[in-house]
N, C-alpha and C positions, 0 to 999 in steps of 0.2 A: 567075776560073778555074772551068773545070766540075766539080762532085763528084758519079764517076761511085759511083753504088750495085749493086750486085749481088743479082739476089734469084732463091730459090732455089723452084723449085715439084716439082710431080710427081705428086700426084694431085688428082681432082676439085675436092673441097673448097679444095686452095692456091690452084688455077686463080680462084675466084668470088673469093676476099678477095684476091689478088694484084691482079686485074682493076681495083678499086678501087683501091689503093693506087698500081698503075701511074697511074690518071687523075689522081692528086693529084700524083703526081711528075712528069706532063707538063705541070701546070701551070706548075710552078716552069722558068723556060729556066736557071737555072745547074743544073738535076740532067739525069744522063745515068744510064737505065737499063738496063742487060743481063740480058735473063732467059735462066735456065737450068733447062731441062726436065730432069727425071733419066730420065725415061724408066719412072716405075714403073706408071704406069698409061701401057698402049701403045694400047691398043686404042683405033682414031680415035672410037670411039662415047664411048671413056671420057675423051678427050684432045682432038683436033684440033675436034670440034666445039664445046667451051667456048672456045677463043681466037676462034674463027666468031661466033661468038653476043654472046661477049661485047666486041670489038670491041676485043681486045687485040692487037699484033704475033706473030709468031711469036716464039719465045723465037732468042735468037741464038747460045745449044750446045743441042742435044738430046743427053744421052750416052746413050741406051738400054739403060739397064739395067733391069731387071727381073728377076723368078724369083730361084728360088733360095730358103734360108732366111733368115731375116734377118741373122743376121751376114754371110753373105754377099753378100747385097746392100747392107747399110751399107757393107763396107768397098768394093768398090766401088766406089758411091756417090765415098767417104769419097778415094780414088787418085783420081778423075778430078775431082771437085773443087776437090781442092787444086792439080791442071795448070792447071784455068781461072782460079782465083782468081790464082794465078800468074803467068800472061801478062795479065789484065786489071788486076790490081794496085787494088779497087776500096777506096775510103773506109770502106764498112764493106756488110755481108752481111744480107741481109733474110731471114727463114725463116718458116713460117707454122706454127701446127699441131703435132701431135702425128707425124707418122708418119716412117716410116726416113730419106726426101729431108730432113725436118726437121735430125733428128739428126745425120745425115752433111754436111749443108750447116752447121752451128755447130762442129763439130769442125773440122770443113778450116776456116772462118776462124779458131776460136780457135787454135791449133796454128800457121797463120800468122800472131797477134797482129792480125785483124782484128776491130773492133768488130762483133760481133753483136746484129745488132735481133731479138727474137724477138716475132712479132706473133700474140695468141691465150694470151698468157705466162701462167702460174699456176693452171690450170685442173686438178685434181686430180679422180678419183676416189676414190682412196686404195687401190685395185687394182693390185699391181705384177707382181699375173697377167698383166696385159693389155700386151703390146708399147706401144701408147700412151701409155703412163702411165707407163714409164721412159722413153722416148722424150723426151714435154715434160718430164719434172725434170730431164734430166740438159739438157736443150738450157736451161731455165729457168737452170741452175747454171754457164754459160760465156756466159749471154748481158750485153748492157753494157745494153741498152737492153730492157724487158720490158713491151711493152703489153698490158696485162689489160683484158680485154672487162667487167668487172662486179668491183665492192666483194670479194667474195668471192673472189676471184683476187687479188689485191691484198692478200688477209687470209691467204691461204694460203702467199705467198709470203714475209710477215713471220716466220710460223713457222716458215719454215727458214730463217731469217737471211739472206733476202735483201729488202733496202729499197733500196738504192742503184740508182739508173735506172728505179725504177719509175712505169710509169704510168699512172694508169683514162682510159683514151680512148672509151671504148665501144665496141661489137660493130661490126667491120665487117662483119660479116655483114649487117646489118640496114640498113648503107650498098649493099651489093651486091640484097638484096630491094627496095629503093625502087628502084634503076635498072632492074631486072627488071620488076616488077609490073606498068606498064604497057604494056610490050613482051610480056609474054607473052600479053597481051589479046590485041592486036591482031595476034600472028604466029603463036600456035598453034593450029594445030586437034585437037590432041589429042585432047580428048572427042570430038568427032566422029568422028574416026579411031575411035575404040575403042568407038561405040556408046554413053557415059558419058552419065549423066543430073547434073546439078548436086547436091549433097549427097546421091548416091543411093551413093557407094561408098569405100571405104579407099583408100588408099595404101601400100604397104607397100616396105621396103629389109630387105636381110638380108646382112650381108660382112661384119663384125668377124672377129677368128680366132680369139674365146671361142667362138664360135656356129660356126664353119669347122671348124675345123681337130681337133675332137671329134666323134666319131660321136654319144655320148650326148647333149649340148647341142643339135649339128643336127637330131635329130631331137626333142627337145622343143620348138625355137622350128616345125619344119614342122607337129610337131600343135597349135600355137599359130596357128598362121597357118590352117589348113587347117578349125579351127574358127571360126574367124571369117568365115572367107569362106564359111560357111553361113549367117551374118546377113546380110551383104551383098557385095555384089563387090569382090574384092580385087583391087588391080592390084601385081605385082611387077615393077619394072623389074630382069632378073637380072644379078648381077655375076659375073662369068666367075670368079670363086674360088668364088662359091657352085652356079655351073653344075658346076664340077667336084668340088667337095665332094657334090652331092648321089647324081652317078653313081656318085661313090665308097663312096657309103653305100649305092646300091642305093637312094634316098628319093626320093617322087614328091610336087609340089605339085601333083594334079589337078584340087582345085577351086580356085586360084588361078589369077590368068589375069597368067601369067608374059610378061613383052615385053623385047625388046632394050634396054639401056641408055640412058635419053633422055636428050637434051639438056638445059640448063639454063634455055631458056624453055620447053620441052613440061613438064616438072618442076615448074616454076613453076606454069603454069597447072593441073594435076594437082593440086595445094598447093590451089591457089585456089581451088575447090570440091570438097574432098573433106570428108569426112563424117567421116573419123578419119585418122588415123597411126599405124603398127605399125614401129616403125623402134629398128636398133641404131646409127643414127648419132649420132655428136654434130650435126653441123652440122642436119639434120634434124630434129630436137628443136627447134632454134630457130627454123628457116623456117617448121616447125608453126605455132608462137607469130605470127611475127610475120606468116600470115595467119589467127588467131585460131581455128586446127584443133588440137581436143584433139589429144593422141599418148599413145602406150602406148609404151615404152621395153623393146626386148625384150631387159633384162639386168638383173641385180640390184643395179646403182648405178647413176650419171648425176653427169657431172663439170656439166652446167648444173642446179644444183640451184634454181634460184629459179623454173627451169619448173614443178617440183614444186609447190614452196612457196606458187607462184601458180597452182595448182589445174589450170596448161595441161598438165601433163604429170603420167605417173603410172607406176611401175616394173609388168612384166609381173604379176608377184607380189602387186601389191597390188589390192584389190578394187576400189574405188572413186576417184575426183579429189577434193582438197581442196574447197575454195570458191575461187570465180576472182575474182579480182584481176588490175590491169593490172601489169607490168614496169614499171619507170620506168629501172632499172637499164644497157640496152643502148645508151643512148645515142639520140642526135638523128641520126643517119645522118653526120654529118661525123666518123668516127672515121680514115678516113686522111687526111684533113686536118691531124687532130690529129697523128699518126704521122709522116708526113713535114713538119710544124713543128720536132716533138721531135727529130726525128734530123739535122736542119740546124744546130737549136741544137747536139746534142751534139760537133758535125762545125767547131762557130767559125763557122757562118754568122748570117745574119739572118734571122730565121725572121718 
């Protein structure tokens, strides 16, 4: 009999680790997968292009939600949800990540006593400022199944008493950069487009809603950025909250050289010969790494601390990078291999 899975995406970052873990669940012929877009990232630059690229199906609900403030969009989220889990009636609920489609995709199955996989599980700042970071502990604290990217996820999640269904699979991110890397060789012209010389320029991302959604913070990360891009070229891919955060401030990034949201092999290949990273993402911090481009963390903690640790990454605030050392920590690139084994076994199958 087929055990269909249900997995939940909605922005960017879901879209790249999803991607993987689809390919591992097409392997297997008794899993059947239904992905459901929530609609939080709409914008086809920020959405329709990563299923393009990365050679997933389209998801089979789009519910289009978006805007709005967070509770609002969780709940939601959170009603239309629990319609589709409903009439799909799936084995158990995949979610990815930290952000609101997270959260509202683990309530609506737990609520319907559906096992939830939460892949990316344990990863803590210890910031409960940040929407993110309530987001993974509460999704962390109803999920059955809690794949932790690294030791340290795994050690965080002991601390709050949760042990049961955990498990270190390693960074599928780092599964999703090895099927990228070669592909973005050979199909983007990015640098070109833009003029780039190889190690001649930064990379930069700017969207969290520490750095957003305050006048003061926004305007300390743009005269961060704005001095930097007096050492070298900075390229900003802009994300349409920080497009409107800045008019809202009245703030101009003049000498940055701000571009439309790219795709996920133009991004790659940007990665791939860039000279630094300026970035307040989490997934970014690690794609740095895993093409061995320092990064500067534009915030005062980082839930992947062993970027740190291992000299690849360094908080805005601080002067200088450790000594670099490699990661051993992220895994061998088979991390949704690993994930959709564990979730078979947990499901009575043969894994």
């Amino acid at each position: 009999m087929a055990i269909r899975l249900l997995s939940v995406v909605g922005a960017r970052p879901q879209f790249i680790k999803a991607a993987a873990v689809s390919r591992a669940i097409g392997a297997r012929p008794e899993l059947i997968e239904v992905m459901v877009h929530t609609g939080q990232h709409f914008d086809p630059e920020m959405s329709d292009v990563f299923f393009e690229e990365l050679g997933i199906p389209a998801p089979a609900h789009h519910l289009g939600i978006h805007g709005g403030g967070h509770g609002e969009m969780t709940g939601r989220m959170l009603e239309a949800l629990e319609r589709v889990m409903t009439e799909v009636r799936p084995a158990a609920v995949i979610v990815y990540g930290d952000t609101n489609s997270t959260l509202a995709g683990a309530l609506a199955a737990a609520k319907l006593h559906l096992p939830v996989a939460h892949v990316e599980a344990g990863l803590r700042s210890f910031n409960r400022r940040m929407p993110e970071e309530v987001n993974r502990v509460l999704a962390d604290h109803v999920s059955a199944l809690l794949f932790c990217p690294t030791a340290t996820a795994v050690e965080n999640l002991a601390r709050e008493g949760i042990t049961a269904g955990v498990h270190n699979v390693g960074d599928v991110m780092y599964d999703a950069t090895l099927f990228a890397a070669a592909a973005a060789r050979e199909r983007s012209s990015i640098l070109d487009r833009l003029g780039l010389r190889p190690r001649g320029y930064a990379v930069a991302t700017l969207h969290r809603a520490e750095n957003t959604d305050d006048a003061a913070a926004l305007a300390r990360a743009v005269a961060y950025l704005e001095a930097e891009a007096a050492r070298r070229p900075v390229v900003l891919p802009l994300h349409p909250r920080t497009r409107a955060a800045l008019a809202r401030d009245a703030l101009s990034l003049a000498a940055v050289r701000t571009v439309a949201p790219l795709g996920y092999l133009d991004m790659h290949r940007l990665l791939q010969d860039a000279e630094l990273v300026l970035t307040d993402s989490g997934g970014l911090q690690k794609e740095a790494y895993f093409h061995r481009v320092p990064c500067v963390t534009l915030r005062d903690e980082t839930e992947w601390v062993e970027t740190v640790e291992h000299g690849w990454n360094r908080l805005w605030r601080v002067a200088s990078w450790r000594a670099r050392s490699e990661i051993a920590d992220y895994g061998d690139g088979r991390a949704a291999q690993r994930i959709v084994e564990r979730i078979v076994e947990r499901l009575g199958g043969a894994a």
